[in-house]
N, CA, C and O atoms as a Tripos MOL2 file, in Angstrom:
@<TRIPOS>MOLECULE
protein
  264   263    66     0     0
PROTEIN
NO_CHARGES

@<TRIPOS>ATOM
      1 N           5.0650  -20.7510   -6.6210 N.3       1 UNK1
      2 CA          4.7400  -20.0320   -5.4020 C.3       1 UNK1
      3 C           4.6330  -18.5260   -5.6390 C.2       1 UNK1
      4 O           3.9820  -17.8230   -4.8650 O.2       1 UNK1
      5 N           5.2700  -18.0230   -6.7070 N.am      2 UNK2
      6 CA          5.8240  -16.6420   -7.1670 C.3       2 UNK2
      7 C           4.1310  -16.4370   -7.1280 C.2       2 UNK2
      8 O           3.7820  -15.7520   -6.1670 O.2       2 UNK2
      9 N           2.9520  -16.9340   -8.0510 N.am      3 UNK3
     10 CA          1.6580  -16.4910   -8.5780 C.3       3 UNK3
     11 C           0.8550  -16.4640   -7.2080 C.2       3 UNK3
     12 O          -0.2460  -15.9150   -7.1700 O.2       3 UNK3
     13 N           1.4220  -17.0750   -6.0570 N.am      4 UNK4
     14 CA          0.6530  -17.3180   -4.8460 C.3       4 UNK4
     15 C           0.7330  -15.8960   -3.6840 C.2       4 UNK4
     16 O          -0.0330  -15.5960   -2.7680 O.2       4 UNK4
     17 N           2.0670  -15.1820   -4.2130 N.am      5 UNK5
     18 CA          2.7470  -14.3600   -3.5660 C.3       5 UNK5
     19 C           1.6140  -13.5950   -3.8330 C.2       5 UNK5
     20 O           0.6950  -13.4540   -3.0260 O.2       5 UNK5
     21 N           1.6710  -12.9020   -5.3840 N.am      6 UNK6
     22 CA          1.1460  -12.2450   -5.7900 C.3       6 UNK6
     23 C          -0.5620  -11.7880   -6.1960 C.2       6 UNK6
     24 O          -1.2360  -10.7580   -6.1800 O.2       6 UNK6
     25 N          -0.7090  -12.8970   -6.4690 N.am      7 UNK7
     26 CA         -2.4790  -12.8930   -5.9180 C.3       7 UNK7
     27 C          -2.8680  -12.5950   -4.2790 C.2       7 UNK7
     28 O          -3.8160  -11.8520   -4.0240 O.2       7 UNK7
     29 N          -1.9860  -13.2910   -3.0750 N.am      8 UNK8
     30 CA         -2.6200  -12.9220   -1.9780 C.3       8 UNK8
     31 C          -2.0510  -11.5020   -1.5880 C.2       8 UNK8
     32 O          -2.6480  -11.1340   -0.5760 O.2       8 UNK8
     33 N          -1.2870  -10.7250   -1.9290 N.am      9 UNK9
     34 CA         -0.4750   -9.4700   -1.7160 C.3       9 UNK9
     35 C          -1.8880   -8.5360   -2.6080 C.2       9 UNK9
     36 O          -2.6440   -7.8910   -1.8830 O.2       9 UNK9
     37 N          -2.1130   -8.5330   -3.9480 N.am     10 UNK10
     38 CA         -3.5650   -8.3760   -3.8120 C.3      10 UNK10
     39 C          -4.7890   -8.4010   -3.4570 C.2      10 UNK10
     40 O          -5.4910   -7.3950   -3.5690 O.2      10 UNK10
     41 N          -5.2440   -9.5350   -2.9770 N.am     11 UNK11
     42 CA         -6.1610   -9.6570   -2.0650 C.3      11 UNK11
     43 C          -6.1830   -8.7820   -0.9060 C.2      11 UNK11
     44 O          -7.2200   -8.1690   -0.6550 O.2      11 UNK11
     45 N          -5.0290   -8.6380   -0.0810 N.am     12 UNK12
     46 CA         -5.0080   -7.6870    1.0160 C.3      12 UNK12
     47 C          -4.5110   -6.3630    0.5280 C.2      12 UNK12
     48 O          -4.7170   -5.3720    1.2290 O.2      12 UNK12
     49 N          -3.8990   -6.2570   -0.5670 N.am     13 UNK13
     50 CA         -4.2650   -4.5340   -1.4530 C.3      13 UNK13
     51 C          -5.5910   -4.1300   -1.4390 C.2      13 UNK13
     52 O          -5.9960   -3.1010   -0.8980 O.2      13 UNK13
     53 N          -6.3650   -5.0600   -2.1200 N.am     14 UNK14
     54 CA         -7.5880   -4.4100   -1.9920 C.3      14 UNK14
     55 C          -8.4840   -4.8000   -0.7400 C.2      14 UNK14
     56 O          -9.6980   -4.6600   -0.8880 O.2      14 UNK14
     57 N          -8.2080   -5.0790   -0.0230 N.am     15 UNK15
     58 CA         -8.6500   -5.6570    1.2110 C.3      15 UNK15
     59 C          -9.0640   -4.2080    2.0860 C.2      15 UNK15
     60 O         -10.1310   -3.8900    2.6100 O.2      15 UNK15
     61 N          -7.7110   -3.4640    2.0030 N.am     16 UNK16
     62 CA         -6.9240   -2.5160    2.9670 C.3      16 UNK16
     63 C          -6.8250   -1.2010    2.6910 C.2      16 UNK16
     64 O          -6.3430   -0.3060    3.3850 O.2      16 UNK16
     65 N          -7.5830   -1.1310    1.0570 N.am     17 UNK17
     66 CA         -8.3150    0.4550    0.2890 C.3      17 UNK17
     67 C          -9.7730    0.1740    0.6050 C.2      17 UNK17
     68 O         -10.4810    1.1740    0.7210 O.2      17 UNK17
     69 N         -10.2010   -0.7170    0.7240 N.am     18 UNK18
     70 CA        -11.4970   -1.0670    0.6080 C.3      18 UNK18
     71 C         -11.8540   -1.0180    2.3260 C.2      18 UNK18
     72 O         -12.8650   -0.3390    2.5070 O.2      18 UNK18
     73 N         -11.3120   -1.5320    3.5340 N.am     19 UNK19
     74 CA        -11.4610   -1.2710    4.3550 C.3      19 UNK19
     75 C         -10.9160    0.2190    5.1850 C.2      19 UNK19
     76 O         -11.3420    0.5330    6.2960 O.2      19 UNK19
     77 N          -9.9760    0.9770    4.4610 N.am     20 UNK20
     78 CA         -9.7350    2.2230    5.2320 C.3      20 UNK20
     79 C         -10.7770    3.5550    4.4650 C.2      20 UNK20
     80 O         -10.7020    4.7670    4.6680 O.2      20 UNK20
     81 N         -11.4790    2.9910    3.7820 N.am     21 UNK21
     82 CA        -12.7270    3.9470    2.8210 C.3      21 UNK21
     83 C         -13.9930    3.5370    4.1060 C.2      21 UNK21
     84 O         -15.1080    4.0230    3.9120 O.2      21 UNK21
     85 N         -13.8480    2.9060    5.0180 N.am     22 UNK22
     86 CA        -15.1020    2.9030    5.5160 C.3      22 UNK22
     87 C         -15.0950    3.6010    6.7350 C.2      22 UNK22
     88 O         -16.0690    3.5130    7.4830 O.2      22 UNK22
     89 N         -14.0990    4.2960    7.0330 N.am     23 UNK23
     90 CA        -14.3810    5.1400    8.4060 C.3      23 UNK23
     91 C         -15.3120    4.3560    9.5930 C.2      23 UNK23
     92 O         -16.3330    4.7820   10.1330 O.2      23 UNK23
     93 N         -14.7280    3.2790    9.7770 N.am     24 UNK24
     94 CA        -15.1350    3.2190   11.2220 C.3      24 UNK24
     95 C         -16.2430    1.9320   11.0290 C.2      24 UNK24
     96 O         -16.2320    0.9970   11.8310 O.2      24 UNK24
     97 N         -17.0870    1.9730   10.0180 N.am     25 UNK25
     98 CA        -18.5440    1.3910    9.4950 C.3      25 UNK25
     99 C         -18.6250   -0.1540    9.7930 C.2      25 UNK25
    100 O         -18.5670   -0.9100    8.8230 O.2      25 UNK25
    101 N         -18.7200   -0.5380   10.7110 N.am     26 UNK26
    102 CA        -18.4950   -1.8840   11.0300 C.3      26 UNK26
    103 C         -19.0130   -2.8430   10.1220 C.2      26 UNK26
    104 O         -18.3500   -3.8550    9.8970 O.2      26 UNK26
    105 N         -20.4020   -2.6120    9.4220 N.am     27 UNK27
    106 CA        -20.9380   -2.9140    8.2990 C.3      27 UNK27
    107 C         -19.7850   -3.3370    7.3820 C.2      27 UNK27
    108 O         -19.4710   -4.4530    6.9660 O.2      27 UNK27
    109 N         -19.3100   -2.2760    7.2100 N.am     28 UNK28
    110 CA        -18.6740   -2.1470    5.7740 C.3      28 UNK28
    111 C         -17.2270   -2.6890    6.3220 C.2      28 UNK28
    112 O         -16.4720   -2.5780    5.3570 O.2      28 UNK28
    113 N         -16.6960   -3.0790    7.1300 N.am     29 UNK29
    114 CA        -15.7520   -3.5570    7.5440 C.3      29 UNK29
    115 C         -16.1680   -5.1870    7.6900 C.2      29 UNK29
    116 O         -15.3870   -6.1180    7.4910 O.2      29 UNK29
    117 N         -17.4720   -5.3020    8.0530 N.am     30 UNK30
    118 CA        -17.5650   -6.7960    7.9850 C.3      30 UNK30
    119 C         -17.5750   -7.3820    6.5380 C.2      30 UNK30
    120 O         -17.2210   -8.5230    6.2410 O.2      30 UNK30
    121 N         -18.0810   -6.3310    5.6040 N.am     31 UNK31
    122 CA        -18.4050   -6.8620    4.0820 C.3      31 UNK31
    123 C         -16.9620   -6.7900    3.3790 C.2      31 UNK31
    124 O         -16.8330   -7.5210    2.3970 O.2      31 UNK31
    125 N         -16.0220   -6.1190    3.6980 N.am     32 UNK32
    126 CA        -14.6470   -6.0270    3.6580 C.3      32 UNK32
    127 C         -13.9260   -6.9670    3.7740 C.2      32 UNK32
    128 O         -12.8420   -6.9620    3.1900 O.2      32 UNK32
    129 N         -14.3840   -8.2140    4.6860 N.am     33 UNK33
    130 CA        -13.6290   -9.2430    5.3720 C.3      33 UNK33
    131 C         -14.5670  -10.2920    4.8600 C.2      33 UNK33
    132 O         -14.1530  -11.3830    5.2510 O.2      33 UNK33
    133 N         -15.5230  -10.4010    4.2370 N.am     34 UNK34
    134 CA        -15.8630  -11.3430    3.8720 C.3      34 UNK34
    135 C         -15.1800  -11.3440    2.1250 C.2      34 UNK34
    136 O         -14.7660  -12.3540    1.5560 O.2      34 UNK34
    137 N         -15.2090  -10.1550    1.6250 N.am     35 UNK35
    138 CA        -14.7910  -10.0840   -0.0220 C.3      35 UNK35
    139 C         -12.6280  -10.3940    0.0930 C.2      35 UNK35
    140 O         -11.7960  -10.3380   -0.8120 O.2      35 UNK35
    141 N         -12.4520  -10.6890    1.5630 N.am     36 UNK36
    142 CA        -11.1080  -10.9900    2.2700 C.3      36 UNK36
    143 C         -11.1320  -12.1550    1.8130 C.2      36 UNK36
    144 O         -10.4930  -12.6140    0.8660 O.2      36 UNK36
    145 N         -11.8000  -12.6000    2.4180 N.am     37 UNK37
    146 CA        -12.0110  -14.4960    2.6700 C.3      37 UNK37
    147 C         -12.1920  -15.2740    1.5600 C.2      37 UNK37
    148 O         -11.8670  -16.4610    1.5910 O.2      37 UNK37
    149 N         -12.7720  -14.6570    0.3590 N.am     38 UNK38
    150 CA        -13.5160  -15.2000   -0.5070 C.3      38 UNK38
    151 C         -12.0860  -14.8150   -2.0590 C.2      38 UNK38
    152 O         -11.8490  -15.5430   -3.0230 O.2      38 UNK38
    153 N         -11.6070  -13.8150   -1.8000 N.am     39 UNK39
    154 CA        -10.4620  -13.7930   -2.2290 C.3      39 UNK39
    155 C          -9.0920  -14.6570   -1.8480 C.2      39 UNK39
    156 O          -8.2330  -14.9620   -2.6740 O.2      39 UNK39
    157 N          -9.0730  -14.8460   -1.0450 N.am     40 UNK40
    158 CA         -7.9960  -15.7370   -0.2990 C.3      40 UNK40
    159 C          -8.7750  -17.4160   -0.8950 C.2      40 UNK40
    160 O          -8.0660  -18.2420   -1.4700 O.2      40 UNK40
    161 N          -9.5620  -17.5510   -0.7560 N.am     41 UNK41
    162 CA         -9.9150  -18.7480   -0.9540 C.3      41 UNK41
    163 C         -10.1180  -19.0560   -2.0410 C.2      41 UNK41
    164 O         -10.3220  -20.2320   -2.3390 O.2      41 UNK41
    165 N         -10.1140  -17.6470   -3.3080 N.am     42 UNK42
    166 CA         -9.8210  -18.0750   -4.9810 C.3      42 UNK42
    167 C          -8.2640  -18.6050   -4.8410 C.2      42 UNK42
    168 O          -7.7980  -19.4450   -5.6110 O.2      42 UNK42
    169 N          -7.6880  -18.1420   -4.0040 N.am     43 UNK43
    170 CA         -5.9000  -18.1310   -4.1500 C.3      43 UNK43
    171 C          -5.7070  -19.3480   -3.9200 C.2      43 UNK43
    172 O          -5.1630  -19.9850   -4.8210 O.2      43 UNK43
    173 N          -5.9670  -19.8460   -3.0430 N.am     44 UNK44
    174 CA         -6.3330  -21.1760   -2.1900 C.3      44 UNK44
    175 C          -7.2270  -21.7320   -1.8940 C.2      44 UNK44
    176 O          -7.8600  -21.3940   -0.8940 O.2      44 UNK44
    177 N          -7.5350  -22.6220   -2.5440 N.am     45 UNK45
    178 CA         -8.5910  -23.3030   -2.5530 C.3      45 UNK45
    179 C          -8.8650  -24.7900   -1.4730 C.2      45 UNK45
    180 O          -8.1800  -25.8020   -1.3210 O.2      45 UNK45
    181 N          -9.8370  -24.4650   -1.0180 N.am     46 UNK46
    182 CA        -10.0400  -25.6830    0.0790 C.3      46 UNK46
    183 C          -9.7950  -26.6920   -0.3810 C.2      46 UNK46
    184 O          -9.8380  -26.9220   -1.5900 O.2      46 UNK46
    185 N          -9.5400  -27.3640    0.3480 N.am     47 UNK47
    186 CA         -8.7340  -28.9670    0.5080 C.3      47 UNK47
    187 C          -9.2510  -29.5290    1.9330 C.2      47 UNK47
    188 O          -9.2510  -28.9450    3.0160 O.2      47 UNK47
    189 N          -9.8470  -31.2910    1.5060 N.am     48 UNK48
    190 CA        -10.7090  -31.6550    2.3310 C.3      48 UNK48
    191 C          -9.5310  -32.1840    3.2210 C.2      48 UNK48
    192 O          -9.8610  -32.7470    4.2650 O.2      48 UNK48
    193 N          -8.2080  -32.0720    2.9350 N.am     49 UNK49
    194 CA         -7.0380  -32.7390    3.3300 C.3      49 UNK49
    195 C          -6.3930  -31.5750    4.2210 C.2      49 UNK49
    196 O          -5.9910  -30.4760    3.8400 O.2      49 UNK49
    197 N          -6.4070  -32.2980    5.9470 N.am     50 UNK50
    198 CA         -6.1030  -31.3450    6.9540 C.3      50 UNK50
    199 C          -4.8350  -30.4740    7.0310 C.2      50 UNK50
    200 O          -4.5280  -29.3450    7.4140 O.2      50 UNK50
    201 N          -4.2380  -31.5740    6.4680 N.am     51 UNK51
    202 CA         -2.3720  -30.9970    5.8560 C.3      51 UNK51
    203 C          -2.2870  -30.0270    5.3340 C.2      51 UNK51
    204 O          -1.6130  -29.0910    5.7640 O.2      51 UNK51
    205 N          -3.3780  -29.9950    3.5930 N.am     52 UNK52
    206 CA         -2.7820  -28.9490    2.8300 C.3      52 UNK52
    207 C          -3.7470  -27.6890    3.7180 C.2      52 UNK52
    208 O          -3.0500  -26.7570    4.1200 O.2      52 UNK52
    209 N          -4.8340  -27.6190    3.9540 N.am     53 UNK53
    210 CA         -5.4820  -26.9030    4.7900 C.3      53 UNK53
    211 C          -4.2650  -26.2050    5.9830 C.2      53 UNK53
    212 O          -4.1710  -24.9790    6.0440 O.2      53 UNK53
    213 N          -3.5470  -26.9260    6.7150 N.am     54 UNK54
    214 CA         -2.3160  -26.3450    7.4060 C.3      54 UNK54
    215 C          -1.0330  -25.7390    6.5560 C.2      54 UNK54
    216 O          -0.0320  -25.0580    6.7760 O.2      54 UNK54
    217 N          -1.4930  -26.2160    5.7660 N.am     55 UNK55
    218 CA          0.1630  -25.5850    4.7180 C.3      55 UNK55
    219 C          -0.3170  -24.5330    4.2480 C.2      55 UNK55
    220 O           0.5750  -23.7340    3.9610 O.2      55 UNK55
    221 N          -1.9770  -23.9440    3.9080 N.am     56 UNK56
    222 CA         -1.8160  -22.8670    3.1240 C.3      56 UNK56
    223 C          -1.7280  -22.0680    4.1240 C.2      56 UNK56
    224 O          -0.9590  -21.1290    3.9160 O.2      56 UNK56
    225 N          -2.5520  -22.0930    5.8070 N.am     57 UNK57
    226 CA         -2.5710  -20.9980    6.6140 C.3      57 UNK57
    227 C          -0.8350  -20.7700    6.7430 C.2      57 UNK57
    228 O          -0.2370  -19.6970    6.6600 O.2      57 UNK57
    229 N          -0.3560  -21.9010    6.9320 N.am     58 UNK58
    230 CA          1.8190  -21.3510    7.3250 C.3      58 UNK58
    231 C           1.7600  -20.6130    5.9680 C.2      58 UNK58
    232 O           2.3910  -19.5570    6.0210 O.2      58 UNK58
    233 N           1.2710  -20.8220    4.9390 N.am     59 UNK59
    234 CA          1.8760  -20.4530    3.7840 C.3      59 UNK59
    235 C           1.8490  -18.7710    3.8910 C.2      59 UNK59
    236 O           2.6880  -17.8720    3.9450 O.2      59 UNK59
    237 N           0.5760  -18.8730    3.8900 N.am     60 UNK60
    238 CA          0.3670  -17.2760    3.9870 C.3      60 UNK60
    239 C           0.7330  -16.1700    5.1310 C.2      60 UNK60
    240 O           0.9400  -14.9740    4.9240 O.2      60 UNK60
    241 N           0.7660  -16.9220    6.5200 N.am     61 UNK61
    242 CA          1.5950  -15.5720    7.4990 C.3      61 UNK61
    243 C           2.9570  -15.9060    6.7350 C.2      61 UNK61
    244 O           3.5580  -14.9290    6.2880 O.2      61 UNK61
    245 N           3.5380  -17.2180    6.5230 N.am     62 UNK62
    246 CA          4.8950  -16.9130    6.2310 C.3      62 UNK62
    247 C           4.8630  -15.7770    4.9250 C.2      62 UNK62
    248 O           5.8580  -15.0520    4.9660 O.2      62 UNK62
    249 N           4.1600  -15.5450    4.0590 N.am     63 UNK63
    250 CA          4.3390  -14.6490    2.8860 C.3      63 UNK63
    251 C           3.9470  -12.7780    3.6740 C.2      63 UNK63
    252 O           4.1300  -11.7700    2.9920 O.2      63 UNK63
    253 N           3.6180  -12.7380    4.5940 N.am     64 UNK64
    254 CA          3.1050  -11.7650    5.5170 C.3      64 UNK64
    255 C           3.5320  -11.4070    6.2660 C.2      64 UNK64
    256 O           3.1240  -10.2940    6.5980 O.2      64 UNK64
    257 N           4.5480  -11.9710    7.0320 N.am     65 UNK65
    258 CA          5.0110  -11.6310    7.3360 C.3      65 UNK65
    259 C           6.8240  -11.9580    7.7440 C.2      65 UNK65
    260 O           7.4740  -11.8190    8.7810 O.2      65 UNK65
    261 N           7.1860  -12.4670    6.2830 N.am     66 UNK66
    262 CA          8.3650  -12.7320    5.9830 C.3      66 UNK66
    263 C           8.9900  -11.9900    4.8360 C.2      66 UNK66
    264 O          10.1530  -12.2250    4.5090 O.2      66 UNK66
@<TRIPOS>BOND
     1     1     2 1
     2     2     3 1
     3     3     4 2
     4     3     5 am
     5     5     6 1
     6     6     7 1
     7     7     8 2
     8     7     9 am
     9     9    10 1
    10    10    11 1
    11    11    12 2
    12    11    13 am
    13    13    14 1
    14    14    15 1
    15    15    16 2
    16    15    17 am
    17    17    18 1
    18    18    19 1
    19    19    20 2
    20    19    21 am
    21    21    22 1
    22    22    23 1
    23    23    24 2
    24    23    25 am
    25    25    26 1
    26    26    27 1
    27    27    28 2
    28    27    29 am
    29    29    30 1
    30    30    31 1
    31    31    32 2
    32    31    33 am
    33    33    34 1
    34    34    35 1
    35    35    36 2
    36    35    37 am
    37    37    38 1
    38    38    39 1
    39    39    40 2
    40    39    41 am
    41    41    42 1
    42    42    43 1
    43    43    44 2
    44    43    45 am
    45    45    46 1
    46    46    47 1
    47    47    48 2
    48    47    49 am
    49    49    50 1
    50    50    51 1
    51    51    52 2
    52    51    53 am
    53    53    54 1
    54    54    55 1
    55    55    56 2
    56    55    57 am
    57    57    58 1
    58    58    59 1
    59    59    60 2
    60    59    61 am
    61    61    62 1
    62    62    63 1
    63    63    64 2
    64    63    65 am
    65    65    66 1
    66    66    67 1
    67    67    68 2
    68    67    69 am
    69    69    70 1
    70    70    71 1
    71    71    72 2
    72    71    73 am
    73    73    74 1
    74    74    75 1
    75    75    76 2
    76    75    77 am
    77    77    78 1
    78    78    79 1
    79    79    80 2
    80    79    81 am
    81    81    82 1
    82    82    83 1
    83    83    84 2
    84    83    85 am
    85    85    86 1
    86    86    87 1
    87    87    88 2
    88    87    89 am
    89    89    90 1
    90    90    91 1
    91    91    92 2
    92    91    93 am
    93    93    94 1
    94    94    95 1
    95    95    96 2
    96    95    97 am
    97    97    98 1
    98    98    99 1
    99    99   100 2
   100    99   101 am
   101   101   102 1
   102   102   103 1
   103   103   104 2
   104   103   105 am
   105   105   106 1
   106   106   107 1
   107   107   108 2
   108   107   109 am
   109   109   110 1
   110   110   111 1
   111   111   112 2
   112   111   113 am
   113   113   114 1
   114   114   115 1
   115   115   116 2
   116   115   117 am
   117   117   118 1
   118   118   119 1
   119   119   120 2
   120   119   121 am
   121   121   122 1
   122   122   123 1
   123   123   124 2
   124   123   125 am
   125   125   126 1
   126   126   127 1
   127   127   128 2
   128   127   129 am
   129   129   130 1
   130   130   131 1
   131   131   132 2
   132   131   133 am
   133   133   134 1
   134   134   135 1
   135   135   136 2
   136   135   137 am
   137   137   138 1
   138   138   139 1
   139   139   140 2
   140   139   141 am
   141   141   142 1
   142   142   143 1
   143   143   144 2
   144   143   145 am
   145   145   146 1
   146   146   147 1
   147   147   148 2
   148   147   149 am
   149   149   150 1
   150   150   151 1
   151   151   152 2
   152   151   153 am
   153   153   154 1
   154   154   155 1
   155   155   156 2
   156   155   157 am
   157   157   158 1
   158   158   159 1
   159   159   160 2
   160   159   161 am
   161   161   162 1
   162   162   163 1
   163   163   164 2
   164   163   165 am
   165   165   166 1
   166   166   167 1
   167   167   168 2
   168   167   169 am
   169   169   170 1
   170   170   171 1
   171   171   172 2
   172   171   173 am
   173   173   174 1
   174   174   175 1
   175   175   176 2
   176   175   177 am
   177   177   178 1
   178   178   179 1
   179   179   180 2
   180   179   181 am
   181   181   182 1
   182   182   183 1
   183   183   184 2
   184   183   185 am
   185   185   186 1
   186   186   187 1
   187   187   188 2
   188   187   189 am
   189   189   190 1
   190   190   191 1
   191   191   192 2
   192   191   193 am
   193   193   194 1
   194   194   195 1
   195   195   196 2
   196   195   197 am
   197   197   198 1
   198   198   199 1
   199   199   200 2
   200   199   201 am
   201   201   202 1
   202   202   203 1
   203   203   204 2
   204   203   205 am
   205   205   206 1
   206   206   207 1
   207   207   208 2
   208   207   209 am
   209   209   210 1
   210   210   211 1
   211   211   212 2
   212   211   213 am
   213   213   214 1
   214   214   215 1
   215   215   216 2
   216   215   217 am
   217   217   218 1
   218   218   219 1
   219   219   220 2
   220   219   221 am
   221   221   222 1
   222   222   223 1
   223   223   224 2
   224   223   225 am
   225   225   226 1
   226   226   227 1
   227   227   228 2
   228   227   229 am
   229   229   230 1
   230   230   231 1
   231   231   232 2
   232   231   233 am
   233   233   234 1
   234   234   235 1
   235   235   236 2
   236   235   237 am
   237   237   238 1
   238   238   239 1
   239   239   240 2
   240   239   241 am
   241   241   242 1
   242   242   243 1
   243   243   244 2
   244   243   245 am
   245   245   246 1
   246   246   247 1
   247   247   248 2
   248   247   249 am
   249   249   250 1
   250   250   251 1
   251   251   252 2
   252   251   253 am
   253   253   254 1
   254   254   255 1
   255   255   256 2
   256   255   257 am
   257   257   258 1
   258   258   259 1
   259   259   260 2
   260   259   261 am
   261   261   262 1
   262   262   263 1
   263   263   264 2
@<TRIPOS>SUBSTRUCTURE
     1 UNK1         2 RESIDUE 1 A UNK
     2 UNK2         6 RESIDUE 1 A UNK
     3 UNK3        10 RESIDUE 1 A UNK
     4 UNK4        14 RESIDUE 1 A UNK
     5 UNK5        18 RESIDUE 1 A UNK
     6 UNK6        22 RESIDUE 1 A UNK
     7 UNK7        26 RESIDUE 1 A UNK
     8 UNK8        30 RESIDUE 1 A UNK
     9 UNK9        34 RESIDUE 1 A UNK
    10 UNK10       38 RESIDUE 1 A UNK
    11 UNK11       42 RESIDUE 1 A UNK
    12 UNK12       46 RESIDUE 1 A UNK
    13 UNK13       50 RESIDUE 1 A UNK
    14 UNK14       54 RESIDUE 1 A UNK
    15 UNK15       58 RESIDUE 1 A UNK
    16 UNK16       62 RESIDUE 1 A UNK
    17 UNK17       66 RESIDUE 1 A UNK
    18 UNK18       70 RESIDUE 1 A UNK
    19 UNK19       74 RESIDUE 1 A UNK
    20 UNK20       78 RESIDUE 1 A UNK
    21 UNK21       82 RESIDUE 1 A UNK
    22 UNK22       86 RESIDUE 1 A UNK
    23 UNK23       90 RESIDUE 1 A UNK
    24 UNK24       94 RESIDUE 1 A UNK
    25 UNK25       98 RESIDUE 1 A UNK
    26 UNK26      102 RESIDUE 1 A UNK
    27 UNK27      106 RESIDUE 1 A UNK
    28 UNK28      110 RESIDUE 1 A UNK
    29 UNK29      114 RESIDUE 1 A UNK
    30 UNK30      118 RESIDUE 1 A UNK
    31 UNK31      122 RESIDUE 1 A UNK
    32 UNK32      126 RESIDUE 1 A UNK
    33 UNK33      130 RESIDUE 1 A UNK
    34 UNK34      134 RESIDUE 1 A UNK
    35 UNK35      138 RESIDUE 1 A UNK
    36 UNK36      142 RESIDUE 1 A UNK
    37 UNK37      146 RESIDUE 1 A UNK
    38 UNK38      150 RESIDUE 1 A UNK
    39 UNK39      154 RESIDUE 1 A UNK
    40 UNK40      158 RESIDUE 1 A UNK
    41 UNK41      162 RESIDUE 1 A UNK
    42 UNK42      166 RESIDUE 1 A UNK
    43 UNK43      170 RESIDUE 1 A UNK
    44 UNK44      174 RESIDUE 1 A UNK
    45 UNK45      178 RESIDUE 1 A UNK
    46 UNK46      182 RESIDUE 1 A UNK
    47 UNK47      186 RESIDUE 1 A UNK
    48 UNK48      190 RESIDUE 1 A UNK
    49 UNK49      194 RESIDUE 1 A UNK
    50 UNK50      198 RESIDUE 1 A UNK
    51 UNK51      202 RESIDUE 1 A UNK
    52 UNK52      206 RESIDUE 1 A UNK
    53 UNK53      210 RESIDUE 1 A UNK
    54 UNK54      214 RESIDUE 1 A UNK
    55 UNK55      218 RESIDUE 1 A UNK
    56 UNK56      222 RESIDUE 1 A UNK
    57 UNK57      226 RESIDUE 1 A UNK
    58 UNK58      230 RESIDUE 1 A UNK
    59 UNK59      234 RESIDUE 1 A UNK
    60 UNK60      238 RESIDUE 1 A UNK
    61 UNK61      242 RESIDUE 1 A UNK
    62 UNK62      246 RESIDUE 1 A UNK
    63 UNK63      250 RESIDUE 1 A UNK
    64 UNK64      254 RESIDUE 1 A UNK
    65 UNK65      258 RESIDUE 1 A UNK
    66 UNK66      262 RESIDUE 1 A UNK
């Protein structure tokens, strides 16, 4: 879980330099949140299985805000 911590704590590192460089730019805030998503989803990878699909979203507010 330790490598799970740490890859998504990156993902929103660079998530959160990359989105406060855009002053406002909704553009660049949407392209921000997609290079979000696409990072999160190297971390975690889809699963056609509804369960693990629910375990990674708990997984991750719980790492976010725990």
């Amino acid at each position: 879980m330790t490598e799970f911590s740490i890859n998504m704590a990156t993902c929103i590192a660079e998530w959160s330099k990359k989105a406060s460089a855009c002053n406002g730019s909704v553009q660049c805030l949407d392209d921000c949140a997609r290079e979000l998503r696409k990072c999160l989803d190297a971390v975690f990878p889809y699963s056609k299985n509804i369960e693990f699909e629910s375990d990674k979203v708990n997984y991750m507010l719980s790492t976010v805000f725990f």
